[in-house]
C-alpha positions as CSV (number, residue, x, y, z in Angstrom):
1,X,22.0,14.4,-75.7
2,X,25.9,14.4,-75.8
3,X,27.1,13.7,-71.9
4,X,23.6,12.9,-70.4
5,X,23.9,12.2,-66.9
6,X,22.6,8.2,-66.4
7,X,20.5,7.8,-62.7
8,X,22.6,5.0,-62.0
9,X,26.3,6.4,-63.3
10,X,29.0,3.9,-63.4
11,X,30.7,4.4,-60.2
12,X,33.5,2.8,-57.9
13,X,31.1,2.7,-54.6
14,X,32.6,1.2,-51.5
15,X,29.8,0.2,-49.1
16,X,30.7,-0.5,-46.2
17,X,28.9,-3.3,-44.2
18,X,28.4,-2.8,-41.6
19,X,24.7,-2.0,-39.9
20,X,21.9,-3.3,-37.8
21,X,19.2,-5.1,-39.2
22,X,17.0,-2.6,-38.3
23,X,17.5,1.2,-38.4
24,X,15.1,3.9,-36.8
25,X,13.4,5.7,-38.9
26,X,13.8,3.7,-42.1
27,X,11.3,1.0,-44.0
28,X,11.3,-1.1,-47.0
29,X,8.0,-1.7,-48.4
30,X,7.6,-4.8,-49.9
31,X,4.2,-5.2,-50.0
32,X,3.8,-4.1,-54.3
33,X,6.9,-6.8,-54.4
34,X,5.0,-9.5,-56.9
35,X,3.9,-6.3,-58.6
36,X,8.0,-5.8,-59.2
37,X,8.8,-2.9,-57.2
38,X,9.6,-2.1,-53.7
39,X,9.4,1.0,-51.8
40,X,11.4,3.1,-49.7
41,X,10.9,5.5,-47.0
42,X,13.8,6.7,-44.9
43,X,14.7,9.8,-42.6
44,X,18.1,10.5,-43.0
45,X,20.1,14.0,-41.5
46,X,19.6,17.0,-44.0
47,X,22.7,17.9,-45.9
48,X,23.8,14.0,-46.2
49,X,23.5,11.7,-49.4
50,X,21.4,8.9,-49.6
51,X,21.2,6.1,-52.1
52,X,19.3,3.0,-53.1
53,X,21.3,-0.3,-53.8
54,X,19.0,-3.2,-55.3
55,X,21.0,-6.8,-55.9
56,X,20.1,-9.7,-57.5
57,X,22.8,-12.5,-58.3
58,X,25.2,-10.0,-60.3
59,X,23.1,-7.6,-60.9
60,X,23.2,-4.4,-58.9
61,X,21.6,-1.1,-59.5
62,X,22.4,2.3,-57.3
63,X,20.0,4.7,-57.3
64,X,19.8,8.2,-55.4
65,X,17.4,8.7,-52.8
66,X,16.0,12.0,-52.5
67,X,13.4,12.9,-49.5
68,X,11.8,10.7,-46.5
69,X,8.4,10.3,-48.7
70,X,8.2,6.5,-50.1
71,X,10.1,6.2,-53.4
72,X,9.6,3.0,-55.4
73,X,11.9,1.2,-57.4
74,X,11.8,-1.4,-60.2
75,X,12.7,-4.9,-59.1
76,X,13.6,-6.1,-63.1
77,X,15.4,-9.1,-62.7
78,X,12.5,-11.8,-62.5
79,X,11.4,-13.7,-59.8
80,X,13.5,-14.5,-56.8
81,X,15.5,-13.0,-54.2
82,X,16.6,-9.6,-53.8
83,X,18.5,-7.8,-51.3
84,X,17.4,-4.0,-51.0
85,X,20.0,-1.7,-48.7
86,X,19.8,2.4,-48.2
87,X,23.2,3.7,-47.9
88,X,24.3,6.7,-46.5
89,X,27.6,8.6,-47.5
90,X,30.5,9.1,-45.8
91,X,32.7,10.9,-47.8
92,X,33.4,10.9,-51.7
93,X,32.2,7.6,-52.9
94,X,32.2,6.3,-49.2
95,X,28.8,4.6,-48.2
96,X,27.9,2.4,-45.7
97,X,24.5,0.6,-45.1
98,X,22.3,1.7,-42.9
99,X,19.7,-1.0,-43.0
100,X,18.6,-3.9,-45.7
101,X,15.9,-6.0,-45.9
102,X,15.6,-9.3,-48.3
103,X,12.9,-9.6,-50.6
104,X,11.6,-12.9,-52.5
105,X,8.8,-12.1,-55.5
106,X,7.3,-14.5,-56.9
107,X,5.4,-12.4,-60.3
108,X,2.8,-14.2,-62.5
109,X,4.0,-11.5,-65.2
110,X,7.8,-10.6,-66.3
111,X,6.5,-8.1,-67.9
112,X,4.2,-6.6,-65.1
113,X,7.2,-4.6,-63.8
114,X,7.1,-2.1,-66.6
115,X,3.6,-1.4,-66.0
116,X,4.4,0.4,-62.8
117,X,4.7,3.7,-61.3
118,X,8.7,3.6,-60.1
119,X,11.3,7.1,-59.3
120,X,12.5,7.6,-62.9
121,X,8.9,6.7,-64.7
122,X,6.8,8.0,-62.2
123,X,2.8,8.7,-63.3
124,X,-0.1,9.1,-61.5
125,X,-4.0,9.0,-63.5
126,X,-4.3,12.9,-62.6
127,X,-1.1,14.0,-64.2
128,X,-2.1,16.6,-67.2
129,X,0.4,14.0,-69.4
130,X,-1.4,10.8,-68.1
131,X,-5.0,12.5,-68.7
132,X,-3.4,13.4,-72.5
133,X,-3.0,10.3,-73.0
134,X,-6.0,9.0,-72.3
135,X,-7.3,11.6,-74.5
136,X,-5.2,10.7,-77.3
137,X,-5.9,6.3,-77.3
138,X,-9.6,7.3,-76.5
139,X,-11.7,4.7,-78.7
140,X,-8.8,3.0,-79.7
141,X,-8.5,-1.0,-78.9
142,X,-5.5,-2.1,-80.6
143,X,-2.7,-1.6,-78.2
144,X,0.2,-0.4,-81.4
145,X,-2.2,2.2,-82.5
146,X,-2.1,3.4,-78.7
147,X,1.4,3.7,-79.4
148,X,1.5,5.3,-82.6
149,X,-0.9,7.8,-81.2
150,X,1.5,8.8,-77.9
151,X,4.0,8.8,-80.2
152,X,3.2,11.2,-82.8
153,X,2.1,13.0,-79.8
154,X,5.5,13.4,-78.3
155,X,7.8,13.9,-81.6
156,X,5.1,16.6,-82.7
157,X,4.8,18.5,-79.8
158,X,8.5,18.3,-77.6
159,X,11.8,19.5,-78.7
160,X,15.0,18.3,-77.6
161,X,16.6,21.3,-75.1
162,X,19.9,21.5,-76.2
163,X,21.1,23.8,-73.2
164,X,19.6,21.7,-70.3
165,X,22.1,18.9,-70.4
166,X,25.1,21.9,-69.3
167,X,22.6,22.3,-66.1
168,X,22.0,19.0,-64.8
169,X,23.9,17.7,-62.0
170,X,24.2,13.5,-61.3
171,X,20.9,13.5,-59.4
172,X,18.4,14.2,-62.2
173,X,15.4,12.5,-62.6
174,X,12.5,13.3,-65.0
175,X,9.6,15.1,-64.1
176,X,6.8,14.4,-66.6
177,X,4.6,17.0,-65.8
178,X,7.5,19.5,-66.3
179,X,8.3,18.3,-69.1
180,X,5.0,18.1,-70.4
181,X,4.4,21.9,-69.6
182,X,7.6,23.1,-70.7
183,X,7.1,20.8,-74.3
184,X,10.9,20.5,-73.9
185,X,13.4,18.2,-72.4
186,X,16.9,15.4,-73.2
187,X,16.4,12.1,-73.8
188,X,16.0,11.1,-70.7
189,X,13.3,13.3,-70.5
190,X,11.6,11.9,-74.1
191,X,12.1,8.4,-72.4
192,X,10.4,9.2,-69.2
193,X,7.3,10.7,-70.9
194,X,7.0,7.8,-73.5
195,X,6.9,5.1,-70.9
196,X,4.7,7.1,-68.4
197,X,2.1,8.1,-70.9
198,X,2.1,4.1,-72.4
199,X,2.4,2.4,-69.3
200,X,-0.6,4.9,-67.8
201,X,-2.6,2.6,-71.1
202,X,-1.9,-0.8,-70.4
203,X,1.1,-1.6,-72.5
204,X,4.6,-2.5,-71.0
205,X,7.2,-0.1,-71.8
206,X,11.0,-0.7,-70.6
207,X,13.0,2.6,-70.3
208,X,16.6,2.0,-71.4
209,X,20.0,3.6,-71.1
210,X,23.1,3.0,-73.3
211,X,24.2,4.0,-76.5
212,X,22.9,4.4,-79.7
213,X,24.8,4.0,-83.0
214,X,22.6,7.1,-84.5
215,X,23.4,9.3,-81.3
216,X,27.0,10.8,-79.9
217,X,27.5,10.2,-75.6
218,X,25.3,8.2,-72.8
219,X,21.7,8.0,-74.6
220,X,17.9,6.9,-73.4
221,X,15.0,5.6,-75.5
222,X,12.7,2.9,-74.9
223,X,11.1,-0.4,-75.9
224,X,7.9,-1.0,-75.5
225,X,5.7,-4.8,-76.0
226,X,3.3,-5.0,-78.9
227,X,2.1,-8.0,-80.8
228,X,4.1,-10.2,-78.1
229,X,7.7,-8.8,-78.8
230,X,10.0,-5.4,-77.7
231,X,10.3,-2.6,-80.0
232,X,12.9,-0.4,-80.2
233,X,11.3,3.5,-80.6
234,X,13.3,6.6,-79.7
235,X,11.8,9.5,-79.7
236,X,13.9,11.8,-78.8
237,X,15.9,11.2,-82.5
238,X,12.6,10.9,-84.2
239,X,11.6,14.4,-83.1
240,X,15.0,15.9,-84.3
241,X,14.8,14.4,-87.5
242,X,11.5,15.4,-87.9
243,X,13.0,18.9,-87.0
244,X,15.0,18.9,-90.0
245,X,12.1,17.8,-92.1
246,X,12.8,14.1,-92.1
247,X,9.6,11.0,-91.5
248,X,11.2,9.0,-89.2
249,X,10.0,5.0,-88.7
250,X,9.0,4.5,-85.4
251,X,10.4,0.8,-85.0
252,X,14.0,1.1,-84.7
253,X,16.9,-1.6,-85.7
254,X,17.3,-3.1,-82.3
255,X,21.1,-4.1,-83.6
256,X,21.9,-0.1,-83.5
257,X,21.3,0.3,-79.7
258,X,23.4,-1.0,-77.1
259,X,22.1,-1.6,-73.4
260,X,23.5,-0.4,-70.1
261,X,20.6,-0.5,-67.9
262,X,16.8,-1.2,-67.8
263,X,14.1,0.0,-66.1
């Protein structure tokens, strides 16, 4: 928990503009954009870093992009227009911008971004965690006894890995189904699972970074929509109280928790 490394790390990055309009080999998908999220597919040189800048007004989120398969990304700013660009590194914190593409959405749902399948929250219905979690809300109607279910599930059965945080490096992003297997990860990891496994049900689930008044360093937890409002849960403290033989509330005092970023 103490030093986790955030997905988007605050970082001086000078981009460089300056780029065609169109780049071989690259594409912005915006055909999910009133579904909030856009994708990206892009065939960089092996050996050089890529990233993901999304901008809306003055909000701007970075994110790394790993492989030439489509990645999609969270478009969490409401309706209007954004401006997606993949960068490519030039040395240090050197990008420039190799092609961008603007993107208007016009949603019928705010919340209908946190529904989706995006890089650091990403499920699919034939996942072994998704198909548990179908398992575990089977019967049940009422969407906070969904929750409560998932949640147990995840505080019961995952402990917090105290050595994998020395191992990471910045370009970490969860894998559910590893974690899920392993019944271990760091917050980031709790985070991930939560909103996968809810999201897979229905229900809206943000996944947030900050800090936390109950937790030391860079932290992740999540709300999540019932009964028309956010709720603060985190279950990666619930699960280590619970180690030490505590009964932890699942609703948390949103007042304790400070946002950095939302996804």
């Amino acid at each position: 928990m103490k030093k986790i490394i955030a997905l988007i790390t605050v970082l001086m990055l000078l981009v460089i503009c300056c780029f065609n309009s169109y780049a071989a080999d690259s594409y912005i998908d915006s055909s999910k954009a009133n579904d909030s999220v856009v994708g990206v597919v892009y065939k960089g040189q092996e050996g050089i870093r890529y990233k993901v800048m999304i901008t809306k007004g003055s909000e701007q989120y970075y994110y790394d992009y790993f492989s030439p398969e489509k990645e999609y990304y969270p478009l969490q700013f409401g309706n209007g227009e954004y401006k997606v660009s993949i960068l490519e590194n030039i040395s240090g914190t050197r990008y420039k911008v190799v092609h961008s593409k603007s993107i208007n959405i016009n949603s019928g749902s705010d919340n209908i971004v946190y529904l989706q399948s995006i890089q650091n929250v990403d499920w699919a219905s034939d996942m072994k965690a998704i198909v548990k979690a179908s398992e575990l809300t089977e019967g049940l109607s009422d969407a906070k006894e969904k929750v409560k279910a998932i949640y147990r599930h995840i505080i019961n059965s995952i402990d917090y890995d105290y050595r994998k945080i020395d191992k990471l490096d910045s370009w970490y992003v969860p894998d559910i189904e590893q974690v899920f297997q392993d019944k271990k990860g760091i917050c980031y990891d709790y985070a991930s699972l939560f909103a996968s496994m809810l999201r897979s049900q229905g229900i809206p689930v943000k996944l947030v970074k900050g800090y936390s008044e109950n937790v030391e360093g860079y932290h992740a937890w999540n709300e999540v929509f019932i009964d028309e409002k956010w709720v603060t849960v985190d279950t990666t403290y619930d699960a280590i109280m619970k180690g030490y033989g505590d009964q932890p509330q699942m609703e948390k005092d949103k007042s304790e928790y400070q946002t950095v970023r939302v996804y």
